[in-house]
C-alpha positions in Angstrom: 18.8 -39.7 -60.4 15.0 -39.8 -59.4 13.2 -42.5 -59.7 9.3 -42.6 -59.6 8.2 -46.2 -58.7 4.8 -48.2 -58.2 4.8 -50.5 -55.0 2.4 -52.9 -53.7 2.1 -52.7 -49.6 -0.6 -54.2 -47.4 -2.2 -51.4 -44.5 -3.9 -53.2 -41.6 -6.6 -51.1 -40.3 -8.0 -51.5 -36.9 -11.6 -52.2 -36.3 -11.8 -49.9 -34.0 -11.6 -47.7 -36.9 -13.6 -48.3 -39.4 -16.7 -46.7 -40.2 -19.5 -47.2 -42.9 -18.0 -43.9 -45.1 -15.9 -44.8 -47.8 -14.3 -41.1 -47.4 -13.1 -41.8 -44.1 -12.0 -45.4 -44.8 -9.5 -44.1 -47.6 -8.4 -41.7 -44.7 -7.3 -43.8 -42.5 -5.4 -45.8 -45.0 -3.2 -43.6 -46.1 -2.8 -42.5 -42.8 -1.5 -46.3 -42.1 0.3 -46.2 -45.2 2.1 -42.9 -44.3 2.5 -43.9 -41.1 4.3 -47.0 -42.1 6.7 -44.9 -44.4 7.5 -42.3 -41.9 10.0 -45.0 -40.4 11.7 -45.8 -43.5 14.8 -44.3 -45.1 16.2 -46.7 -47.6 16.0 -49.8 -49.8 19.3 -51.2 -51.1 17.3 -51.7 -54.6 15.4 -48.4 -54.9 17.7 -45.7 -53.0 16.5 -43.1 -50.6 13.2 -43.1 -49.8 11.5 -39.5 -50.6 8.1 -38.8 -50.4 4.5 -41.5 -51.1 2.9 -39.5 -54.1 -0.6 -41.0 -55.0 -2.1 -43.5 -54.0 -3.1 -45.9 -57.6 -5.1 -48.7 -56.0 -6.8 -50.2 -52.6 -7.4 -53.6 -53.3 -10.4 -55.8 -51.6 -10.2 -55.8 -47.5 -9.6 -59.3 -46.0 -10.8 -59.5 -42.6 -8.4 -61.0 -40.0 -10.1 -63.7 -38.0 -8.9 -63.5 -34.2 -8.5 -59.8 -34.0 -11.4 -58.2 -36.6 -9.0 -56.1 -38.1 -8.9 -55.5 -42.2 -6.3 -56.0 -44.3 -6.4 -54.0 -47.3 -3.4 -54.6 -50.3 -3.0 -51.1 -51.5 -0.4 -50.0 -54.6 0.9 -46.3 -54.1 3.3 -44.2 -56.3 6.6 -43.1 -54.5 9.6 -41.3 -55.6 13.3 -42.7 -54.5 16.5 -41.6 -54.8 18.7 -43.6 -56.9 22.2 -44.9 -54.8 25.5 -45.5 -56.2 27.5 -48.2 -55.5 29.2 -47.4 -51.9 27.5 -44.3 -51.7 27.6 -42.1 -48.7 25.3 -39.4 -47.6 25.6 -36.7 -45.1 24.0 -33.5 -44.6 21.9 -31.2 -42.9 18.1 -30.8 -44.0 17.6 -27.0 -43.9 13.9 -27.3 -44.0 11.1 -30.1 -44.9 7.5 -29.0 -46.7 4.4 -31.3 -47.5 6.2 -32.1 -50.8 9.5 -33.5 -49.6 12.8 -32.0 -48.4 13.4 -28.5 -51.2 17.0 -28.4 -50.2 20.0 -30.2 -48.6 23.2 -28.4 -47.2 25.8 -31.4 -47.6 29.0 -31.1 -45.2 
């Protein structure tokens, strides 16, 4: 079963990086938000992480004081996996698109 799921998640952008256009400020956080999410592969509540779909909300950025950096509490759509009690997956991925993995040859 898929599951679609709203999550809250804080991205920490660099000052380095920001800039005074709004376009390229929304950039960079879902490239910190992708970023974050390339790492991760499960939650034992949600299942197998798939794919961040849209991204609903970027909340107001809080400025960190010793480093200048902003925090900014974002709320993204992402679809999971559902897992089964004692459940076991193992496979090969036979290819992987923009959208998330089309197929999976299981051994």
């Amino acid at each position: 079963m898929f599951l679609k799921v709203q999550l809250p998640w804080n991205v920490i952008i660099p000052a380095e990086c920001l800039d005074a256009k709004g376009l390229m400020l929304q950039r960079q956080i879902i490239i910190r938000l992708l970023e974050a999410f390339s790492s991760k592969k499960a939650t034992q509540e949600l299942g197998y992480f798939l794919a961040v779909t849209t991204l609903e909300n970027i909340g107001e950025g809080k400025v960190r004081q010793h480093t200048g950096d902003v925090l900014f509490p974002v709320v993204f759509s992402s679809h999971f996996q559902a897992s089964q009690g004692g459940d076991f997956k193992r496979g090969s991925t036979q290819g992987v698109e923009a959208w998330g993995v089309p197929e999976m040859r299981t051994s």
